[in-house]
mmCIF entry with sequence, helices, sheets and N, C-alpha, C, O atoms, coordinates in Angstrom:
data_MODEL
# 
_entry.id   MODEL 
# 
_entity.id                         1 
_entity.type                       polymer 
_entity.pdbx_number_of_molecules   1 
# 
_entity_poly.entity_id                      1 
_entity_poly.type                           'polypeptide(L)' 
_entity_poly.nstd_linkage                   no 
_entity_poly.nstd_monomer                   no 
_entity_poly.pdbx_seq_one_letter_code       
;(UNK)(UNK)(UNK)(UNK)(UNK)(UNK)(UNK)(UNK)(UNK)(UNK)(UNK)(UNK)(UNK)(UNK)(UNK)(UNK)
(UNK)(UNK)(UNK)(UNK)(UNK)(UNK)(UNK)(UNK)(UNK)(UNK)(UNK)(UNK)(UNK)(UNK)(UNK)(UNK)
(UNK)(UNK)(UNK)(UNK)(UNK)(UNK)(UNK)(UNK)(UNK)(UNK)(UNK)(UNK)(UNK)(UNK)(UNK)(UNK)
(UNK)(UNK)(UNK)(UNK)
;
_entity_poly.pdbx_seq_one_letter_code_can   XXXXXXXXXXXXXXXXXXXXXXXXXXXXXXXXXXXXXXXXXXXXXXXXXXXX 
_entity_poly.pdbx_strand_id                 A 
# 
loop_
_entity_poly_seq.entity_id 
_entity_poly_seq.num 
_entity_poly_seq.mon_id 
_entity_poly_seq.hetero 
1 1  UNK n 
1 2  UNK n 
1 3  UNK n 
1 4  UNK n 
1 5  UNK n 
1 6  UNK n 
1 7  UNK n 
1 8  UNK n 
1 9  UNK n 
1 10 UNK n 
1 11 UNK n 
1 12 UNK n 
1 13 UNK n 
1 14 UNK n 
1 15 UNK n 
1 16 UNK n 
1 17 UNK n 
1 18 UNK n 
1 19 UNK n 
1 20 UNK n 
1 21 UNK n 
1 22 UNK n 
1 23 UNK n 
1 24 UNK n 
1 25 UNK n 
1 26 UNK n 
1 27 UNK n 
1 28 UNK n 
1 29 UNK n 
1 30 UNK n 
1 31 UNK n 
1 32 UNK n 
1 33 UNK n 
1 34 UNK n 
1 35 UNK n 
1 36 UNK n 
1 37 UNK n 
1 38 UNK n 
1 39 UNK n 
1 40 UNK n 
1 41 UNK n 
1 42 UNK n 
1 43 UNK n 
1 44 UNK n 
1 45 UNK n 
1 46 UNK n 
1 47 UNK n 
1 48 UNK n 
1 49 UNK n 
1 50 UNK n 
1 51 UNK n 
1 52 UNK n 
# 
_struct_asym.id          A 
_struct_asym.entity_id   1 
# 
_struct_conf.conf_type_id            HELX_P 
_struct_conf.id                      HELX_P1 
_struct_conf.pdbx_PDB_helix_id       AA1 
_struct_conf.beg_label_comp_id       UNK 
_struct_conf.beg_label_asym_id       A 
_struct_conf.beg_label_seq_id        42 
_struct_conf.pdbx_beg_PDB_ins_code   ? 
_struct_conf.end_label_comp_id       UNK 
_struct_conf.end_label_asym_id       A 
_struct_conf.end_label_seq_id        50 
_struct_conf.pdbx_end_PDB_ins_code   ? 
_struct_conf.beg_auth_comp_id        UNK 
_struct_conf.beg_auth_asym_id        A 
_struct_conf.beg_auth_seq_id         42 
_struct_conf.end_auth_comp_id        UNK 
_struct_conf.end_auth_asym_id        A 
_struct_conf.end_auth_seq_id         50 
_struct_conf.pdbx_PDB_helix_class    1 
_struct_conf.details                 ? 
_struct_conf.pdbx_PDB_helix_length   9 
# 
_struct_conf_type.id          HELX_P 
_struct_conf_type.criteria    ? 
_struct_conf_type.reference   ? 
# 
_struct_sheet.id               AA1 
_struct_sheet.type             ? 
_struct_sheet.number_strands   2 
_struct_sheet.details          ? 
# 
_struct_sheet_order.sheet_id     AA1 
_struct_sheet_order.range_id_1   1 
_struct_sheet_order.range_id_2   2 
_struct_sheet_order.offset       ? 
_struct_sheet_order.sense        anti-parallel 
# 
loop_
_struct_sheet_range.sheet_id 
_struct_sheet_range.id 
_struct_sheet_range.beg_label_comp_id 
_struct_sheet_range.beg_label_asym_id 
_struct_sheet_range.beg_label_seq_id 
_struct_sheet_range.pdbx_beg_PDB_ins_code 
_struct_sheet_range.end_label_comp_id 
_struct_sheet_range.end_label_asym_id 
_struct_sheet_range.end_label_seq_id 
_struct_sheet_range.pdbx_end_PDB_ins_code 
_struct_sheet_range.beg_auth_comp_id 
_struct_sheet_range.beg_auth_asym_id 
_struct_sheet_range.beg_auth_seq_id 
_struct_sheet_range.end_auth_comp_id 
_struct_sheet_range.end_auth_asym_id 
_struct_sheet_range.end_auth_seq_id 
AA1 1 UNK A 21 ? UNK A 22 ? UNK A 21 UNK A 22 
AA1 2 UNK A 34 ? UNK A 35 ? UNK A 34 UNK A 35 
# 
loop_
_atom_site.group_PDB 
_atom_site.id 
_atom_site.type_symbol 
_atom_site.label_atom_id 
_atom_site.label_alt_id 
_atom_site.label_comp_id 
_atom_site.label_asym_id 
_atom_site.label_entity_id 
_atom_site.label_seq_id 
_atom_site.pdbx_PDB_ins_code 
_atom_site.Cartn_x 
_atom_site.Cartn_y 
_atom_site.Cartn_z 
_atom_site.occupancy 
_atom_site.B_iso_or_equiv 
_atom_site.pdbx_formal_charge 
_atom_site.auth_seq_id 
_atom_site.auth_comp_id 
_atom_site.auth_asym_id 
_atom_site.auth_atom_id 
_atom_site.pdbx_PDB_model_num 
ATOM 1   N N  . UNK A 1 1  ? 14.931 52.277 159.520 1.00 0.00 ? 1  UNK A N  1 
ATOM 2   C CA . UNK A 1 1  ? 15.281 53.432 158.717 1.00 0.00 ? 1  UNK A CA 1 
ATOM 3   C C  . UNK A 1 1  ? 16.326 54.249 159.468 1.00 0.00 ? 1  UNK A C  1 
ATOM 4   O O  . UNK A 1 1  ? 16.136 54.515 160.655 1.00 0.00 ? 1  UNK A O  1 
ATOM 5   N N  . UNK A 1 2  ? 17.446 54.669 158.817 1.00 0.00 ? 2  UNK A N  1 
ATOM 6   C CA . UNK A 1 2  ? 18.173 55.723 159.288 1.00 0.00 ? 2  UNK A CA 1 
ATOM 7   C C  . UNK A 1 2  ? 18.356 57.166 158.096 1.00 0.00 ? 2  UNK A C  1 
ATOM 8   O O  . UNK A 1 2  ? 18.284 57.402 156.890 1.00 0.00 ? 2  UNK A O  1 
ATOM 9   N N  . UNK A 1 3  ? 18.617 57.811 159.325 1.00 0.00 ? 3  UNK A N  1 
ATOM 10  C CA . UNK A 1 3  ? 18.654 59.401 158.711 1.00 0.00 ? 3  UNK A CA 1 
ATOM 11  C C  . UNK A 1 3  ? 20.677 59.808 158.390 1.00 0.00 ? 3  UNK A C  1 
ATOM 12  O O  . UNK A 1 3  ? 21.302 60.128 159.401 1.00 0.00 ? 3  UNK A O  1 
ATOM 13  N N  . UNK A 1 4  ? 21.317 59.763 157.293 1.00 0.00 ? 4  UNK A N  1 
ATOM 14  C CA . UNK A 1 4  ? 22.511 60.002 156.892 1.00 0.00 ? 4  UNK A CA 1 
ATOM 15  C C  . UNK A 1 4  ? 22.807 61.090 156.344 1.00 0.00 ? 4  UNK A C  1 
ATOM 16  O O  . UNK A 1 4  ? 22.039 61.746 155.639 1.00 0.00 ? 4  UNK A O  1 
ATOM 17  N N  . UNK A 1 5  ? 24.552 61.527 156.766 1.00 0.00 ? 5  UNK A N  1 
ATOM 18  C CA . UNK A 1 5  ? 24.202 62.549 155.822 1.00 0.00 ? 5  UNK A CA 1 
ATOM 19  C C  . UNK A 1 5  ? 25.586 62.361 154.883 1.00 0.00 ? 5  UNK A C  1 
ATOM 20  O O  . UNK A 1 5  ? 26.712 61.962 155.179 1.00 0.00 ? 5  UNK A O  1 
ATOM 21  N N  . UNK A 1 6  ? 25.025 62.808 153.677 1.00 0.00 ? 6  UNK A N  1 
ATOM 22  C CA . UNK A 1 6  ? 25.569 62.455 152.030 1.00 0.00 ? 6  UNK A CA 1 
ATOM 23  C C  . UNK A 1 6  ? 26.625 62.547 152.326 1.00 0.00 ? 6  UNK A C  1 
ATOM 24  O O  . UNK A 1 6  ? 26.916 63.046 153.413 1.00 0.00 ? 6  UNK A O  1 
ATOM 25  N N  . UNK A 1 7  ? 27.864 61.955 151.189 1.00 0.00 ? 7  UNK A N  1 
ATOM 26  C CA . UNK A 1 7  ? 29.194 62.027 151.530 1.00 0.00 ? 7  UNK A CA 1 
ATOM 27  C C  . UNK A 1 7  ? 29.280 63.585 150.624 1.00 0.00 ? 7  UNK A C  1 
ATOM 28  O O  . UNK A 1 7  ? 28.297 64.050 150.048 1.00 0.00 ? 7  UNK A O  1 
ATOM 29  N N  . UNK A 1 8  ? 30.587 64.222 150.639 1.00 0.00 ? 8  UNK A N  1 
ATOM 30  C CA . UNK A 1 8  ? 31.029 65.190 150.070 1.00 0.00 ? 8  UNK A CA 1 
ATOM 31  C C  . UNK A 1 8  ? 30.630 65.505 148.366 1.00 0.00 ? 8  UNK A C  1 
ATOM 32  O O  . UNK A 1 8  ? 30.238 66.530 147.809 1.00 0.00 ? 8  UNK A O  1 
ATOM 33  N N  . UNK A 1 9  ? 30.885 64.328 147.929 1.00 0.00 ? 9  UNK A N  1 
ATOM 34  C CA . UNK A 1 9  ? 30.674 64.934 146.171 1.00 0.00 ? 9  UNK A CA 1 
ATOM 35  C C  . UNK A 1 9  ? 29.211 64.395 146.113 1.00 0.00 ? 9  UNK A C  1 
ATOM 36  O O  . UNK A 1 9  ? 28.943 64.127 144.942 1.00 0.00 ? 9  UNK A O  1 
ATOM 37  N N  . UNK A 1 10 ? 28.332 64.179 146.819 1.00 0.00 ? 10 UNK A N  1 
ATOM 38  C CA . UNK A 1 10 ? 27.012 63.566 146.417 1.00 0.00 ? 10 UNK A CA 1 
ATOM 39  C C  . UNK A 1 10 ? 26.191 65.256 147.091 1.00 0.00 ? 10 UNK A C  1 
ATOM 40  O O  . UNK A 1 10 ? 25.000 65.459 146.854 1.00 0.00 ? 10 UNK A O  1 
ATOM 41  N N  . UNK A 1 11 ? 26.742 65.937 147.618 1.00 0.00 ? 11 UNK A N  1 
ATOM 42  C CA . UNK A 1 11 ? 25.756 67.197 147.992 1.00 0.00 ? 11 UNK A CA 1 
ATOM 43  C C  . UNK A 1 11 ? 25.713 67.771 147.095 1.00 0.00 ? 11 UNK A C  1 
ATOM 44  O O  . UNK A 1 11 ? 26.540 68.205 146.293 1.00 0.00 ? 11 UNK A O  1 
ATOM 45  N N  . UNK A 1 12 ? 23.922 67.813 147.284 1.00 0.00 ? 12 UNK A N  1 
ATOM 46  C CA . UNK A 1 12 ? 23.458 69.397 146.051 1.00 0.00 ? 12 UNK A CA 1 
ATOM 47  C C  . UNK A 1 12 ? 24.082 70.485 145.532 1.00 0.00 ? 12 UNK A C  1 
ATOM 48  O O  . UNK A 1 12 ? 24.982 70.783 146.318 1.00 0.00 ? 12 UNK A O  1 
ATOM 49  N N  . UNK A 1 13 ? 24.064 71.222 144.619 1.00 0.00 ? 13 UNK A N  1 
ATOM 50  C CA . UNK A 1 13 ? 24.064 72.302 144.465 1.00 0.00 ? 13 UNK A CA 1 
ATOM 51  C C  . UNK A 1 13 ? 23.656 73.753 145.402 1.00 0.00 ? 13 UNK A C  1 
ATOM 52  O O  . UNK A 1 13 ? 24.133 74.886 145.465 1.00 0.00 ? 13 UNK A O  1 
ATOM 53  N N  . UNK A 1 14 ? 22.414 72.976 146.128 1.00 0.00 ? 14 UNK A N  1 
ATOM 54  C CA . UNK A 1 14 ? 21.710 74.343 147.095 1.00 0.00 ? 14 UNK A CA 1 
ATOM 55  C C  . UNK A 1 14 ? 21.933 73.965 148.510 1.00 0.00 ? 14 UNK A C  1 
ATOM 56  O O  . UNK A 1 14 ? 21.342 74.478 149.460 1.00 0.00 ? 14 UNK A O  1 
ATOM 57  N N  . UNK A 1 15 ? 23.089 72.760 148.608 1.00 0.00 ? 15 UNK A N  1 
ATOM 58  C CA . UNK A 1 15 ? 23.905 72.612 149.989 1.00 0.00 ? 15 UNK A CA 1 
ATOM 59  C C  . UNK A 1 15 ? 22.673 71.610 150.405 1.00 0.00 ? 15 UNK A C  1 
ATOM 60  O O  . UNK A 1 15 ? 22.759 71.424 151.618 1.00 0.00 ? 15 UNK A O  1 
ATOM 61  N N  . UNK A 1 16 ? 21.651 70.954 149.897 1.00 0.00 ? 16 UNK A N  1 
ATOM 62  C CA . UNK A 1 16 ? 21.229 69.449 150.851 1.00 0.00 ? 16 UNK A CA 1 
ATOM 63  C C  . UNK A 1 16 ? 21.895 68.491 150.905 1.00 0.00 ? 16 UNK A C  1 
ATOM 64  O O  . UNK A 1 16 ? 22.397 67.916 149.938 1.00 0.00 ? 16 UNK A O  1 
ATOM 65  N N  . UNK A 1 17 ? 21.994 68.174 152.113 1.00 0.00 ? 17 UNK A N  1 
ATOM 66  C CA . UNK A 1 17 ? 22.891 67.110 152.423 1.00 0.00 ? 17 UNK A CA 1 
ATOM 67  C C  . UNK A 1 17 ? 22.384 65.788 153.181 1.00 0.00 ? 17 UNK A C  1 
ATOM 68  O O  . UNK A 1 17 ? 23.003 64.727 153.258 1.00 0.00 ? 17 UNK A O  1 
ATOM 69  N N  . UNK A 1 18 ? 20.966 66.119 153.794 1.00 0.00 ? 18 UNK A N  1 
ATOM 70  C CA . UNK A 1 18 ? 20.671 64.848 154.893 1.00 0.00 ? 18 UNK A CA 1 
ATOM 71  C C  . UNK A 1 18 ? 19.449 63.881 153.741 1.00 0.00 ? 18 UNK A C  1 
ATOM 72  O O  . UNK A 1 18 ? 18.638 64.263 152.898 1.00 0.00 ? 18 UNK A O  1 
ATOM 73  N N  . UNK A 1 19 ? 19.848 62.535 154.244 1.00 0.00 ? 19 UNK A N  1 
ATOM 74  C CA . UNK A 1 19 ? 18.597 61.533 153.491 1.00 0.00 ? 19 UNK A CA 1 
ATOM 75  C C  . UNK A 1 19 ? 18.291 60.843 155.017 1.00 0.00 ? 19 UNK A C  1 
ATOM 76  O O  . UNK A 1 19 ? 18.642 60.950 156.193 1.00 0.00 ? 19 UNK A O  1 
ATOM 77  N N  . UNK A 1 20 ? 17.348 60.028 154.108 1.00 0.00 ? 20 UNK A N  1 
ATOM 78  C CA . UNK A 1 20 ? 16.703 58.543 155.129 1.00 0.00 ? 20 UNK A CA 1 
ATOM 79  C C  . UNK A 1 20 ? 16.903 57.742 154.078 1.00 0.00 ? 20 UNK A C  1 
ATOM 80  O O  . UNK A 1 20 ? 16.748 57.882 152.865 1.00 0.00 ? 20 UNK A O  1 
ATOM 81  N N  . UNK A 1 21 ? 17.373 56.651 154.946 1.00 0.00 ? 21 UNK A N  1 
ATOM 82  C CA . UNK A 1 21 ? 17.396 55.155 153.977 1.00 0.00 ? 21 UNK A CA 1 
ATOM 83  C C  . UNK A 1 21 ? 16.623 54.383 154.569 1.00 0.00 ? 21 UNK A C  1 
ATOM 84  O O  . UNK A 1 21 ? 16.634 54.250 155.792 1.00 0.00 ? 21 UNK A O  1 
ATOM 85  N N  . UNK A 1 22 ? 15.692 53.644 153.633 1.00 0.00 ? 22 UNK A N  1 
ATOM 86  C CA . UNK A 1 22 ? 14.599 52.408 154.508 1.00 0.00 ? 22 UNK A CA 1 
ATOM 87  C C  . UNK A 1 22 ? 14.877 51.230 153.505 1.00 0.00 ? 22 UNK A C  1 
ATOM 88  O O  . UNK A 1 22 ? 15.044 51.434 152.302 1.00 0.00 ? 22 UNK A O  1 
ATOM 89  N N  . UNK A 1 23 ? 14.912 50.121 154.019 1.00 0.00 ? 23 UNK A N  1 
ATOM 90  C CA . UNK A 1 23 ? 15.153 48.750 153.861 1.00 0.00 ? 23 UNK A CA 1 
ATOM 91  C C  . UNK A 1 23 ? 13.741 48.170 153.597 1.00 0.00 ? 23 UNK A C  1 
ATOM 92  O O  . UNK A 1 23 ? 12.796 48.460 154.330 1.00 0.00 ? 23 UNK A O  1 
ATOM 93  N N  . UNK A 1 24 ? 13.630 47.402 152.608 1.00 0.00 ? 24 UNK A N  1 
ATOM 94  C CA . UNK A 1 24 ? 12.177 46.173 152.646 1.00 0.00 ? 24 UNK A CA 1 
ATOM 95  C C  . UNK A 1 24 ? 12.625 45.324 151.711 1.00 0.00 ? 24 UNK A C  1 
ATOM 96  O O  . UNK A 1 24 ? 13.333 45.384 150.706 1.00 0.00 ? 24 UNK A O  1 
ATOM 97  N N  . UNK A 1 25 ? 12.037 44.535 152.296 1.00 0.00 ? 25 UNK A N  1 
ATOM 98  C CA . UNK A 1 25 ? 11.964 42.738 151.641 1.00 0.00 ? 25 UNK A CA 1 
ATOM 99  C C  . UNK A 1 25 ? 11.128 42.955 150.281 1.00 0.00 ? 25 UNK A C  1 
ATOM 100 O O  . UNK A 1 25 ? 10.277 43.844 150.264 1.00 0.00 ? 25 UNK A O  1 
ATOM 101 N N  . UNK A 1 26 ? 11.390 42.039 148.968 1.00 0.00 ? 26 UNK A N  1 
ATOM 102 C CA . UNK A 1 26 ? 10.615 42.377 148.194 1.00 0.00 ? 26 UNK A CA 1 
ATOM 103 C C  . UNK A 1 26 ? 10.019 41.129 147.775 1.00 0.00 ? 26 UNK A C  1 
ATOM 104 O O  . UNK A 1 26 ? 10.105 40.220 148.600 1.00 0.00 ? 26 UNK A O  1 
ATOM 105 N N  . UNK A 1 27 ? 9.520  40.911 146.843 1.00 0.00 ? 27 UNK A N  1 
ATOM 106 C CA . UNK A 1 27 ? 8.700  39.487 146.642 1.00 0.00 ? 27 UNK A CA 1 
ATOM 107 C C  . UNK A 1 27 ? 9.933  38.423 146.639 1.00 0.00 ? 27 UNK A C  1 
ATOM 108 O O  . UNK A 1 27 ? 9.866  37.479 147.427 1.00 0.00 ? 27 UNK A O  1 
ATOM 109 N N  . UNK A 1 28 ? 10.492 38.485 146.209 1.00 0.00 ? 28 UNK A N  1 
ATOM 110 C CA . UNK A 1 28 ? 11.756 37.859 145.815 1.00 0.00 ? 28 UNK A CA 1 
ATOM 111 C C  . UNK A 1 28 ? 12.825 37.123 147.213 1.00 0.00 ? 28 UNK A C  1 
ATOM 112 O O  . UNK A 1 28 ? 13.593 36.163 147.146 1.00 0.00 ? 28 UNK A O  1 
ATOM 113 N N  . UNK A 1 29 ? 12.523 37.916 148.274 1.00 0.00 ? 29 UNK A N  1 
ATOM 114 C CA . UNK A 1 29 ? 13.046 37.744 149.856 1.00 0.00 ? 29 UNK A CA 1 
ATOM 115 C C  . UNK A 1 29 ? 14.214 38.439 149.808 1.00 0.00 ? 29 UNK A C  1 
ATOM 116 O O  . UNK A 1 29 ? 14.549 38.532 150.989 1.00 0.00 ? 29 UNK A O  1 
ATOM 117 N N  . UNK A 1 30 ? 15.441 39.254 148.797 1.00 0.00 ? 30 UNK A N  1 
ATOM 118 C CA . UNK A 1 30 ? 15.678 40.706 148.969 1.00 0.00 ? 30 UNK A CA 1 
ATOM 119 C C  . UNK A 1 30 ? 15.724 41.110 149.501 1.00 0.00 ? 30 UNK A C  1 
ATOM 120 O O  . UNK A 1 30 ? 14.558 40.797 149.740 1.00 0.00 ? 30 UNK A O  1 
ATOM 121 N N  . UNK A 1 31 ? 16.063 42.053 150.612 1.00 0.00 ? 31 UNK A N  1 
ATOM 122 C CA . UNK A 1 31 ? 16.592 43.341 150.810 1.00 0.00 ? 31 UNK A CA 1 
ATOM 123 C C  . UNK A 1 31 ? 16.951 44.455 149.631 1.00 0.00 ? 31 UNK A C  1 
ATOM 124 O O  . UNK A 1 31 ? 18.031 44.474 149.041 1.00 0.00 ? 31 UNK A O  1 
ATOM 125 N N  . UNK A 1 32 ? 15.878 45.361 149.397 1.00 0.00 ? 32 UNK A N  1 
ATOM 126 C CA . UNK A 1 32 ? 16.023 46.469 148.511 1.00 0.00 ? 32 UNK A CA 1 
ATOM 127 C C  . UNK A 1 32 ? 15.763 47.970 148.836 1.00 0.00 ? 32 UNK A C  1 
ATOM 128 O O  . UNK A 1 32 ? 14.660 48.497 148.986 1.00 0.00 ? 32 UNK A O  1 
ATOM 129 N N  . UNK A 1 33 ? 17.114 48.617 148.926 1.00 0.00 ? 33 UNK A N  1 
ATOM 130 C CA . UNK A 1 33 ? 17.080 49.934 149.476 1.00 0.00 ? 33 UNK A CA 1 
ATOM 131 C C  . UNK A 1 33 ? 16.533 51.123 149.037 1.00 0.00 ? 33 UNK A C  1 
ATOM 132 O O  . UNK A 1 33 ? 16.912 51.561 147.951 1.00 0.00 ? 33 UNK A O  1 
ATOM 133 N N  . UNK A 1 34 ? 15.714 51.721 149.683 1.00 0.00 ? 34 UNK A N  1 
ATOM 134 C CA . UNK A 1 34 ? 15.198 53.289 148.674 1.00 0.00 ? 34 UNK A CA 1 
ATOM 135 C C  . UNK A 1 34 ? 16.028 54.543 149.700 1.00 0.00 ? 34 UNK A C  1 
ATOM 136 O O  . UNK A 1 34 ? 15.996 54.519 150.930 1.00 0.00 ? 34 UNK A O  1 
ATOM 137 N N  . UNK A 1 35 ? 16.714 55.548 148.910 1.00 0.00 ? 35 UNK A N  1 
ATOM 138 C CA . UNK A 1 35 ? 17.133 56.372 149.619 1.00 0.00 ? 35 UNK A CA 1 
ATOM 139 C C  . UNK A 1 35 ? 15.879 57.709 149.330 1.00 0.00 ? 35 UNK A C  1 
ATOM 140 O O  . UNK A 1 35 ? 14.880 57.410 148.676 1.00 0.00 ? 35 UNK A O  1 
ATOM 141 N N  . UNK A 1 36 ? 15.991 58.707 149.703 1.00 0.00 ? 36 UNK A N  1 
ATOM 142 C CA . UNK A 1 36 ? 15.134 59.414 149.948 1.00 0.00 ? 36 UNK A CA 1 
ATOM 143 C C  . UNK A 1 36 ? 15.563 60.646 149.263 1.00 0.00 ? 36 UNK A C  1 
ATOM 144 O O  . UNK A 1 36 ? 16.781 60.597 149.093 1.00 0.00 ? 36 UNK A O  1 
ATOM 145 N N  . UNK A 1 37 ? 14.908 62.018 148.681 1.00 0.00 ? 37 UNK A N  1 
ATOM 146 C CA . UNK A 1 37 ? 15.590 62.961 148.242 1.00 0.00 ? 37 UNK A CA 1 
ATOM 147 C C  . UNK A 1 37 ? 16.271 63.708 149.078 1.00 0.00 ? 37 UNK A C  1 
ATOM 148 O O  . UNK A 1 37 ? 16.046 63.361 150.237 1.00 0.00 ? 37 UNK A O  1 
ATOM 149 N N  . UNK A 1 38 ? 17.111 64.711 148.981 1.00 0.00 ? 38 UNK A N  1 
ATOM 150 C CA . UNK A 1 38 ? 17.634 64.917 149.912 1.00 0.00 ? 38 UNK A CA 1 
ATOM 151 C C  . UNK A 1 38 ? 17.630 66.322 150.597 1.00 0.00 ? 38 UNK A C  1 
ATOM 152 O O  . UNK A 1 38 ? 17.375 67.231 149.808 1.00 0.00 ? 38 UNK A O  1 
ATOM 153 N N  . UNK A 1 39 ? 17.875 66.736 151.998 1.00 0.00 ? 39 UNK A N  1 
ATOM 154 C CA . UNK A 1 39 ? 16.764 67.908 152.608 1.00 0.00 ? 39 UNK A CA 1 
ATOM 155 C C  . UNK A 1 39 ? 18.193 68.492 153.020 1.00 0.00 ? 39 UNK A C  1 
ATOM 156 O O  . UNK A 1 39 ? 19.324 68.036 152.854 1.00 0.00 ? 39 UNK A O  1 
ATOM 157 N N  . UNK A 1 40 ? 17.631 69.920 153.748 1.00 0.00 ? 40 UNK A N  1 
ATOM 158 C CA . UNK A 1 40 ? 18.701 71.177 154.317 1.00 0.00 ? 40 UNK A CA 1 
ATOM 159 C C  . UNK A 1 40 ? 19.499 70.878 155.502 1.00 0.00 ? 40 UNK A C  1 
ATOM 160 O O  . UNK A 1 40 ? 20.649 71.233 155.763 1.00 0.00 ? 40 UNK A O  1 
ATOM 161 N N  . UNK A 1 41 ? 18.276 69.801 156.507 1.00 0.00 ? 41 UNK A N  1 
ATOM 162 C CA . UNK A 1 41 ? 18.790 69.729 157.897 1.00 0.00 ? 41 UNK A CA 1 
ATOM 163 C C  . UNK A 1 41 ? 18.193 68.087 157.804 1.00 0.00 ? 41 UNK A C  1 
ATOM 164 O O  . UNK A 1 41 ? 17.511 67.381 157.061 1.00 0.00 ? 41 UNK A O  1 
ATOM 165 N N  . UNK A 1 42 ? 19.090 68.006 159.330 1.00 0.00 ? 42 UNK A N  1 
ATOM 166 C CA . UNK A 1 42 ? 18.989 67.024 159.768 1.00 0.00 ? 42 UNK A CA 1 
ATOM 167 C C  . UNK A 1 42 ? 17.367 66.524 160.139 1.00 0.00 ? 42 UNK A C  1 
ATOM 168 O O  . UNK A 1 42 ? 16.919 65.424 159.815 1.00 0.00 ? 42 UNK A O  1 
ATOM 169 N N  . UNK A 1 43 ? 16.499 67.717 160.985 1.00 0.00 ? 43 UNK A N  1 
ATOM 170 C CA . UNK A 1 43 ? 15.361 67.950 161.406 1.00 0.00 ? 43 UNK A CA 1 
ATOM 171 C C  . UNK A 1 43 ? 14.247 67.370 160.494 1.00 0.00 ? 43 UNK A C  1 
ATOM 172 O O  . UNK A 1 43 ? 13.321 66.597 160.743 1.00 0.00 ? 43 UNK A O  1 
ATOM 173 N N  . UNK A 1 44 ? 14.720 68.125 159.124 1.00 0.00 ? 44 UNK A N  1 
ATOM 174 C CA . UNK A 1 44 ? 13.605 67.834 157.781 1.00 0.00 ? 44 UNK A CA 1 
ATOM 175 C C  . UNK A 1 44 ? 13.357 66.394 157.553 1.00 0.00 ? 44 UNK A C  1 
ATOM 176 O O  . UNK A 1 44 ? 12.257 65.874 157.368 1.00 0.00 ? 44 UNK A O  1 
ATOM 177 N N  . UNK A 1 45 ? 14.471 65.831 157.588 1.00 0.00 ? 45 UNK A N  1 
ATOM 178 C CA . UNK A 1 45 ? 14.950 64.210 157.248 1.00 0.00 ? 45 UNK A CA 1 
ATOM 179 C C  . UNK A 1 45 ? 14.169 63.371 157.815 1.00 0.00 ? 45 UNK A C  1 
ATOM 180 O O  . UNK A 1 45 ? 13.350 62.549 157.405 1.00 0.00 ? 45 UNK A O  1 
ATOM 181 N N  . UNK A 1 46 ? 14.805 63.927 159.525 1.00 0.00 ? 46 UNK A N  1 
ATOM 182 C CA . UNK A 1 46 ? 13.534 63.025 160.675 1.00 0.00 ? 46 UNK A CA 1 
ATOM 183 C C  . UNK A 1 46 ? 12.321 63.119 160.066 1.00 0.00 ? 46 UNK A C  1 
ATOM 184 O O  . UNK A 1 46 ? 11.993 62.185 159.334 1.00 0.00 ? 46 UNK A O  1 
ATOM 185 N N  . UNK A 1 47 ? 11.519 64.120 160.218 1.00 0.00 ? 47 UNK A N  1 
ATOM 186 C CA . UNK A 1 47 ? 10.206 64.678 159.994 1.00 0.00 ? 47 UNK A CA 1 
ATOM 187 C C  . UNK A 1 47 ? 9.648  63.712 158.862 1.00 0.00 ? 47 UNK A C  1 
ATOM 188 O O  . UNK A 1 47 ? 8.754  62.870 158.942 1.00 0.00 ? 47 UNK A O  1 
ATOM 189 N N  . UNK A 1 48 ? 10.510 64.115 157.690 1.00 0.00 ? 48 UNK A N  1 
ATOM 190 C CA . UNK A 1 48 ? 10.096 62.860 156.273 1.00 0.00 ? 48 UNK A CA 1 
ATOM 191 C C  . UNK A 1 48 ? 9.913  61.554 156.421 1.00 0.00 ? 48 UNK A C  1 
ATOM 192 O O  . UNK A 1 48 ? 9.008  60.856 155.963 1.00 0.00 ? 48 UNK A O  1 
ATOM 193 N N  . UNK A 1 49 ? 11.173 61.142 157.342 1.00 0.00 ? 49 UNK A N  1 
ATOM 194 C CA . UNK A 1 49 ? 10.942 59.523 157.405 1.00 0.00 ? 49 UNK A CA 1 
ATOM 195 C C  . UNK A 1 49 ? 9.601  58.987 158.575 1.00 0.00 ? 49 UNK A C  1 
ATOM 196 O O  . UNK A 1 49 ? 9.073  57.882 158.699 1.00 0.00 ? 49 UNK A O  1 
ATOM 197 N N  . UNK A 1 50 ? 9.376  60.211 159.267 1.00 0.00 ? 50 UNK A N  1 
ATOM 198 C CA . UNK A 1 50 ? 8.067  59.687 160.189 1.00 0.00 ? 50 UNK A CA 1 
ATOM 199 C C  . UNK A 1 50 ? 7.184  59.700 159.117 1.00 0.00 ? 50 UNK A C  1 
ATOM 200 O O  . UNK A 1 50 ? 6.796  58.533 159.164 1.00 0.00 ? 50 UNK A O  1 
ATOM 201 N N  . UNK A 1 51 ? 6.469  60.317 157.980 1.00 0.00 ? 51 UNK A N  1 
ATOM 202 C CA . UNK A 1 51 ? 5.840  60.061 157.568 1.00 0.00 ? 51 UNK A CA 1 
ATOM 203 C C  . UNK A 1 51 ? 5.499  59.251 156.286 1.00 0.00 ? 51 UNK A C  1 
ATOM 204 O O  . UNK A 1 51 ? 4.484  59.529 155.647 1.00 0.00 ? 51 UNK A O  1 
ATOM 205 N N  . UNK A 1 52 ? 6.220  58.391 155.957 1.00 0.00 ? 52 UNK A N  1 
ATOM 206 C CA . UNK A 1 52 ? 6.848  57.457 155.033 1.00 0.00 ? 52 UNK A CA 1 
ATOM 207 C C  . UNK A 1 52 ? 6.071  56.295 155.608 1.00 0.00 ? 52 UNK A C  1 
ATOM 208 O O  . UNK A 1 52 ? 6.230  55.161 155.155 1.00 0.00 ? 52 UNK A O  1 
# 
């Protein structure tokens, strides 16, 4: 998993900008990406993806 932060026209309205992206295999053998909603700081991001 990594913690990114959004390109320019993909930031919120209320200025969030940081995600986590995590990778998993799916039945299929795939690679299928889930990005995460997206938070204020960098800090929040970490925090989310530890508990994922």
């Amino acid at each position: 998993m990594s913690v990114r932060q959004l390109k320019e026209n993909k930031i919120t309205k209320d200025g969030r900008a940081w995600v986590f992206i995590q990778y998993s295999k799916g039945l299929d053998g795939k690679r299928h990406q889930y990005q995460s909603q997206a938070y204020m700081t960098e800090e929040e991001a970490i925090q989310a993806e530890k508990y994922i």
